[in-house]
C-alpha positions as CSV (number, residue, x, y, z in Angstrom):
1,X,78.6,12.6,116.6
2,X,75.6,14.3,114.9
3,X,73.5,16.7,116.8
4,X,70.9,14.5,116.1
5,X,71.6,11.7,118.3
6,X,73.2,13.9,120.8
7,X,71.6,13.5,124.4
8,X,73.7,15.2,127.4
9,X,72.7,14.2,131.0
10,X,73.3,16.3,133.6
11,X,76.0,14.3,135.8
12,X,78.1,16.9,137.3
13,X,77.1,15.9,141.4
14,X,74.9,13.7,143.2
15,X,72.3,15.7,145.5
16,X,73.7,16.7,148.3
17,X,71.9,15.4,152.1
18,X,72.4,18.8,153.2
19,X,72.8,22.2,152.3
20,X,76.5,22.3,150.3
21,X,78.7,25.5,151.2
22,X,80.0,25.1,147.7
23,X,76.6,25.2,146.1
24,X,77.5,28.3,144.0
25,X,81.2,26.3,142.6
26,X,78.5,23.7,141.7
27,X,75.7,25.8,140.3
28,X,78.3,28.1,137.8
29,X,79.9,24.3,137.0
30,X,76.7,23.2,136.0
31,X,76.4,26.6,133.9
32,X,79.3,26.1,132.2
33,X,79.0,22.2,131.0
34,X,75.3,23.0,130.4
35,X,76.7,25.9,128.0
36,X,79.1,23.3,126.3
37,X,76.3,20.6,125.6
38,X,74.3,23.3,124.0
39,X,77.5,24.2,121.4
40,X,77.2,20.4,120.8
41,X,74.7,20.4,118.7
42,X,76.6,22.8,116.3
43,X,80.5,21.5,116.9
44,X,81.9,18.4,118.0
45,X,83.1,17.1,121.2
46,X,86.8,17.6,120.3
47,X,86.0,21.6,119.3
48,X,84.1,22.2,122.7
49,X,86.8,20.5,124.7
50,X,89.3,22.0,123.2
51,X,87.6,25.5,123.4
52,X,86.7,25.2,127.3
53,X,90.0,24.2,127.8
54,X,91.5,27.1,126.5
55,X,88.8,29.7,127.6
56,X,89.5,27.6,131.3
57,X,93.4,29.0,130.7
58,X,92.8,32.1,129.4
59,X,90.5,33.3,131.9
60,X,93.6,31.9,134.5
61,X,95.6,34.0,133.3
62,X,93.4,36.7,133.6
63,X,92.8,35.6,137.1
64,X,96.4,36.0,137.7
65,X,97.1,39.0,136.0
66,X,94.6,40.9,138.0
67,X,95.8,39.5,141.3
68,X,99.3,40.9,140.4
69,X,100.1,44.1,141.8
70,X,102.5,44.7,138.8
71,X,103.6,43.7,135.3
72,X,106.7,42.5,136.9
73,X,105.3,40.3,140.1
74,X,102.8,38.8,137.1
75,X,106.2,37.6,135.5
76,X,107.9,36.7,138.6
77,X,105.0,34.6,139.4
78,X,104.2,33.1,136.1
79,X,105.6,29.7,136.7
80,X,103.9,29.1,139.5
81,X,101.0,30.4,139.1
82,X,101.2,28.0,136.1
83,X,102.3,24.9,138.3
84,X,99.2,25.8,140.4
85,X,96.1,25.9,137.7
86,X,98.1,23.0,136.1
87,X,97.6,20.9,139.5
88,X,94.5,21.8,140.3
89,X,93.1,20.7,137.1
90,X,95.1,17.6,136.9
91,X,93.3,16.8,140.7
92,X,89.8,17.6,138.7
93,X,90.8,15.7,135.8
94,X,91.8,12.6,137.6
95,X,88.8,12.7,140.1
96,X,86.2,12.9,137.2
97,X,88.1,10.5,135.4
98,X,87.8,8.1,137.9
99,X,84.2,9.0,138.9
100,X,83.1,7.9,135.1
101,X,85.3,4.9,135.2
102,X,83.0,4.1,138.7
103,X,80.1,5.2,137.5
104,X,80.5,4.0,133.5
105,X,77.1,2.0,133.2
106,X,75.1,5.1,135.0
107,X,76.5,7.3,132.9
108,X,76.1,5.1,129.6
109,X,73.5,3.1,130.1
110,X,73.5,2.4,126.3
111,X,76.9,0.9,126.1
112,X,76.3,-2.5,127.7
């Protein structure tokens, strides 16, 4: 993909009827994907992917390790703090994966 051609739209939620209690989730997940089409236009899709992901897992397991009273609890709990971030994002991952294969035509309107 060259930058040239590249055109993000902003598809991350449909407006809301009323006022959202997650609005801020929404508004720092907007943030970040609008952050990621930005570094678009000077990387590919496969680098910013990849890089989210791993800034997604590295700032886990920062998460984690401040939550932790202790260097050993942080080890004790590794694995399932692991099992957790792993699930959550496989939920995400399914759910947006299924809201594109729903929504394919909205979203690409050029591929007919």
């Amino acid at each position: 993909m060259s930058e040239d051609n590249f055109k993000p739209t902003e598809v991350t939620r449909k407006p809301a009827k009323e006022p959202d209690e997650n609005d801020k989730f929404w508004d720092l997940a907007d943030t970040f994907i609008q952050l990621a089409n930005e570094n678009c236009k000077g990387a590919t899709l496969g680098q910013v992917c990849a890089s989210m992901m791993y800034a997604s897992a590295r700032f886990g397991a920062f998460t984690a390790s401040i939550d932790a009273p202790n260097e050993a609890t942080f080890k004790e709990q590794l694995d399932g703090a692991v099992t957790y971030f792993r699930t959550e994002y496989e939920k995400m991952l399914h759910d947006n994966f299924r809201d594109y294969a729903e929504n394919f035509k909205s979203y690409h309107p050029e591929k007919k």
